[in-house]
N, C-alpha and C positions, 0 to 999 in steps of 0.2 A: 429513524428518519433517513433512510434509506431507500431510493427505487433502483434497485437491479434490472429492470425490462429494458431498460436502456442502453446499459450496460452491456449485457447478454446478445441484445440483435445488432449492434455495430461491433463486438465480437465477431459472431459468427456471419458476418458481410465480411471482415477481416480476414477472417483465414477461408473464405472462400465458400460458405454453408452455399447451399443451394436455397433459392427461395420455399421448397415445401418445406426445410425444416427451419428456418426461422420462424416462417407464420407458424410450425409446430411449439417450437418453443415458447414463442411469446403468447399459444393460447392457452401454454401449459400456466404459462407464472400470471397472467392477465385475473385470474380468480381474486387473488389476495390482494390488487388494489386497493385503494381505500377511495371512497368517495373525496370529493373538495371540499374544504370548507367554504366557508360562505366569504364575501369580501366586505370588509369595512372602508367604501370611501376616505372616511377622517384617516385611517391608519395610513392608506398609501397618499394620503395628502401630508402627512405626518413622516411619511420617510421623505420625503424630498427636502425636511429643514434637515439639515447635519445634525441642529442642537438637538433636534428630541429622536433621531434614528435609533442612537444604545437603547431609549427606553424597550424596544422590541426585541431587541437585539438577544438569543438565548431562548426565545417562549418557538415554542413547536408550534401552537395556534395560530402564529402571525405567515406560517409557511407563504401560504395564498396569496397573501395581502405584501410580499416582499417578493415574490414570482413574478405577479403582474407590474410592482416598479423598478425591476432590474428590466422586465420586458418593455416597459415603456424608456428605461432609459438607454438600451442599446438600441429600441428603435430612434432615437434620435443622437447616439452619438456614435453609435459603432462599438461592436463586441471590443475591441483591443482595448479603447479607450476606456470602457466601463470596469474592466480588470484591471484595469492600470488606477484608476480613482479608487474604486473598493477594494482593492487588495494588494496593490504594489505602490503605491503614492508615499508609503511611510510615513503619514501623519496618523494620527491618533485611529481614527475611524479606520483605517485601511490596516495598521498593525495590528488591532482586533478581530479585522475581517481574517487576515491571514491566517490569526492563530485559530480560528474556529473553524479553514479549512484544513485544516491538522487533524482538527478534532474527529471523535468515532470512527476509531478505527481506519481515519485516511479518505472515509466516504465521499465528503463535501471535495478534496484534491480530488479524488478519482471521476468523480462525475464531472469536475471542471475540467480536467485533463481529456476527459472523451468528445467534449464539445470543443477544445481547442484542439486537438486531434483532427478532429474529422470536418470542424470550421462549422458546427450548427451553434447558431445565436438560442435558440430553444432547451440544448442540453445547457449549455452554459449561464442559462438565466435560472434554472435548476439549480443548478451547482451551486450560485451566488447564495440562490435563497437555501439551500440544506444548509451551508456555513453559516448564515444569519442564525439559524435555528439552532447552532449546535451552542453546548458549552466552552467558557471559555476555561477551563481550571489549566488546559494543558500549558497558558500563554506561559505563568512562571515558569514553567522545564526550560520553554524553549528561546524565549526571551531571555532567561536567567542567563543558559548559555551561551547564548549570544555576548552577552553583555561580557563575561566571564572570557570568553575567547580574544575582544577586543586587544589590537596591539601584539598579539602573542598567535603570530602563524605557528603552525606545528607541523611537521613533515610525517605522523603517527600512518600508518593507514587503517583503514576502518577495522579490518581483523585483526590486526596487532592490540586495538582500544577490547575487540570483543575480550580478546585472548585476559588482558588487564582483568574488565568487568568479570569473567568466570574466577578470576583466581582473587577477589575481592569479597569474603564471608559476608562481612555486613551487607554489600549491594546486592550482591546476587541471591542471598537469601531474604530480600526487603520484602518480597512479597510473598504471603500466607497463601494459603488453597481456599481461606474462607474469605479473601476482600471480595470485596464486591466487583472492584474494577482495580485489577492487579496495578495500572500506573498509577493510578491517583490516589487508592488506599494503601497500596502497599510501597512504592519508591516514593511516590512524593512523601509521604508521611514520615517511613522510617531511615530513608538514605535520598531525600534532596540533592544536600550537597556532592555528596559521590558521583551520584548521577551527572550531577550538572557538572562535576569536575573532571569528568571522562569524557562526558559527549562535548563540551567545549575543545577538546585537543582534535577532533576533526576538523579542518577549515580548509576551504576552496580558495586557490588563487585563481584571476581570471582566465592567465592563459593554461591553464589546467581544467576547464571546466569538461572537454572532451573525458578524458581520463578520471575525471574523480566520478564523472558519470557514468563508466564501467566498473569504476571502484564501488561505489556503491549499490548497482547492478549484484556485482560479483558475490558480496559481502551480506545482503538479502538472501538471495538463492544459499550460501551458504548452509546458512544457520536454520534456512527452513528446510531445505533437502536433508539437510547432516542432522534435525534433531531426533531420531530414532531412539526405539526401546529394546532392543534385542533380549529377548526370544519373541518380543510380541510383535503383531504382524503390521506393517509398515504403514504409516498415515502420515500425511503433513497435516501443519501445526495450523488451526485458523487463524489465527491472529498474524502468525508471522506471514504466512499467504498474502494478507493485505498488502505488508510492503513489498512481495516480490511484484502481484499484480498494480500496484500503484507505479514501481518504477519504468515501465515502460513510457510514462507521460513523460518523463524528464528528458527524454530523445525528442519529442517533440516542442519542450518548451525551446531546448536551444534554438531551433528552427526558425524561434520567430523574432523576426526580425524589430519587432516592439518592444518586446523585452528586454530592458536594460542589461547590460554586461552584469553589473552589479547586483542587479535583483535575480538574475540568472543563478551567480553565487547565491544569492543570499536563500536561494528555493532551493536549491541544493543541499546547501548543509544544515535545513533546516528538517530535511528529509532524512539527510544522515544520521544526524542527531537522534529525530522520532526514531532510525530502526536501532540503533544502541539502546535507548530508552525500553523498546518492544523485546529485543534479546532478554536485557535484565530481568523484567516484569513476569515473563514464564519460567525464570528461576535457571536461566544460564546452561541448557543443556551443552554439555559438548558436542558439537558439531562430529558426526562418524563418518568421513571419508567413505572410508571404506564398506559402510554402508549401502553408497551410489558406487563406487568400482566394482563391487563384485554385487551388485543386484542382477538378477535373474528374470527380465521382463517376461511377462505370462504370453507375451508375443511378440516375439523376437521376430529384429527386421531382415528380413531377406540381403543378402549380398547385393552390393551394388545400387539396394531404392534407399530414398531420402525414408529418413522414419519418422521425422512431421509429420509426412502425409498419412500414416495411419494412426496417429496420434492425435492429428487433429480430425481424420473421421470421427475416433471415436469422442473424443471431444463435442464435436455438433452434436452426436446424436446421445448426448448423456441426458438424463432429464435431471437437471438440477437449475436454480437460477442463477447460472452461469459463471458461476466464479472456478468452475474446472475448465473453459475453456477459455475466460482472463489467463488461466494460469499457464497455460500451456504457450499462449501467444506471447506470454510475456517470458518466459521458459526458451523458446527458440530465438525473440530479440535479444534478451540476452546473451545468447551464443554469439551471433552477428557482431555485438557492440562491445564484447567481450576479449575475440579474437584477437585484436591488433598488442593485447596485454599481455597473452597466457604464459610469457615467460618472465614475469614477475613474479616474486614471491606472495606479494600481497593479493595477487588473483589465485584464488585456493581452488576454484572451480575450472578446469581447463577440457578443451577436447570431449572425448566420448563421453563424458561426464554427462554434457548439456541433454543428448537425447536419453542417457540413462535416468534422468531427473526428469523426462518426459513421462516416460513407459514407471517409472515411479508412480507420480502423481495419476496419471487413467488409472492402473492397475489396483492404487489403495481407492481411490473413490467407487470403481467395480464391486470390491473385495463385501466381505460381510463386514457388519459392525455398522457404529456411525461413520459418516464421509470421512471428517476430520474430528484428528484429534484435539481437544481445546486446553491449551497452557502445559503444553509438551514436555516441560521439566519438572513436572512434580509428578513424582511417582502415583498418584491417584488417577490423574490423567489418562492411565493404562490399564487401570484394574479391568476394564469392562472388556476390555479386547482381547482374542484369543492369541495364543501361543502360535506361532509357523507352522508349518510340515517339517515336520524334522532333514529333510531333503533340501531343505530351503537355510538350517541353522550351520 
């Protein structure tokens, strides 16, 4: 329950595509649409009582029929307000809403995050209804640690917690190669509490929300740049992707001036949280530095030019849907929102790194093999991919 077309053409209007390759692109992903389903009057008469809204709440079929009452209800009250009632109000209805914009993989955040980005009421009435549709199983991780963190600020930083979570057997082994869905078969099942006992020691103060939002910037890119298999040939991890390409939203939510101080935090370290959660779930690879310092771009930038700009050429004209040139924009924000940190310990990612983490990511998505790797710490992960040039090890 995900539309990427969206996604992909306010990307590449971002980092500046030209108009013949977005209409390229979106006629490339415009095939695999699905048609709409049909609309049941009773239902969207039916979301409008609060009492019977949960009963839809989770079914993928009510998509349509929850599209069209977020869009009749931001035509009459205005996009901020209608985020602030479904998903930041903290009553019962709105803490569900939240936790099911958590859900899959961050999709329902990421697509609300591009229509308050860009200020379309249309993306964002999207967004509302994919959370509606998503499951809720994630709420206990994140509610749990919530609860769990209550009273008990923690000065940890998010790398220090990863560093914890990798040297913790039970956690970082919770999940099998065979669950179906590494968090919820395999952490939630076999190490809940661990989980929830590590990701509660992240926590936002308000005048910290600048800083813990490069903190966890920094701390994303991390672990997805650094999870590598040497001698096999370099991929980032899909899963972890998500969080790097979701955080770029969190620069924008500060922005708005609707958004409570408090809920500000509270979207924060709910983000944080999910990417600890996401770390453990792919079985804790060490992060390799050294990886990105001494990587070898297949096209090294000239003296003197910005090497965005050929990074994001080749970005536009990648044909995939679009999550290589999410990653790339979110890759150089990062840089930008990063900088004013680099001489902290807990920002692990600093300087030439960020465009080496560029020319990374184009280069593994070029390369032969699948795009991305999928659950980057278990050795199975790697089998299908070939070895380097020996010029390269």
């Amino acid at each position: 329950m995900a539309d990427h077309i969206a996604h992909h053409v306010l990307t590449l209007y971002a980092i500046a595509a030209s108009p013949d390759i977005i209409q390229k692109q979106y006629n490339n992903n415009k095939s695999y649409q699905r048609p709409t389903p049909p609309l049941e009057a009773r239902v969207i008469e039916d979301l409008h009582d609060h009492s019977k809204f949960h009963h839809y709440l989770g079914k993928e079929e009510y998509f349509h029929d929850f599209l069209v009452f977020f869009q009749q209800e931001i035509d009459k009250k205005g996009w901020p307000e209608v985020i602030i009632e479904y998903v930041l109000k903290r009553d019962e209805l709105a803490d569900d809403m939240l936790a099911r914009m958590f859900a899959g993989f961050l999709h329902p955040l990421i697509h609300l995050g591009f229509g308050v980005e860009f200020k379309q009421p249309a993306i964002i009435a999207e967004g509302l209804a994919e959370a509606a549709c998503h499951d809720i199983w994630i709420a206990a991780f994140l509610q749990g640690a919530e609860q769990a963190a209550k009273g008990k600020p923690s000065s940890k930083s998010m790398v220090s917690i990863l560093d914890e979570i990798r040297a913790d057997r039970k956690l970082s082994t919770a999940a099998h190669w065979d669950d179906g869905n590494k968090i919820r078969d395999g952490i939630m099942k076999r190490a809940p509490d661990e989980m929830i006992k590590y990701a509660s020691q992240w926590t936002v103060q308000p005048d910290q929300l600048e800083e813990k939002t490069a903190e966890m910037i920094n701390a994303a890119v991390y672990y997805t740049g650094g999870a590598q298999h040497p001698p096999k040939q370099v991929k980032i991890d899909f899963y972890y992707m998500h969080c790097v390409n979701c955080s770029i939203f969190f620069s924008s939510f500060l922005k708005q001036p609707w958004i409570s101080e408090a809920n500000k935090v509270r979207l924060l370290e709910w983000k944080g949280r999910l990417d600890l959660c996401m770390y453990a779930s792919r079985r804790s690879p060490k992060p390799l530095l050294d990886e990105i310092t001494n990587y070898r771009p297949k096209e090294p930038t000239p003296a003197g030019q910005d090497p965005w700009l050929r990074i994001f050429q080749r970005a536009k004209e990648h044909d995939d849907d679009g999550h290589m040139a999410k990653l790339a924009r979110a890759l150089a924000h990062g840089e930008q929102v990063c900088k004013p940190y680099e001489d902290r310990d807990s920002f692990r990612i600093k300087g030439a790194m960020w465009p080496q983490l560029g020319h990374m990511a184009i280069d593994s998505v070029e390369d032969t093999g699948d795009t991305w790797v999928r659950s980057a710490g278990f050795d199975e992960a790697w089998e299908k991919y070939e070895d380097r040039p020996r010029a390269q090890l």
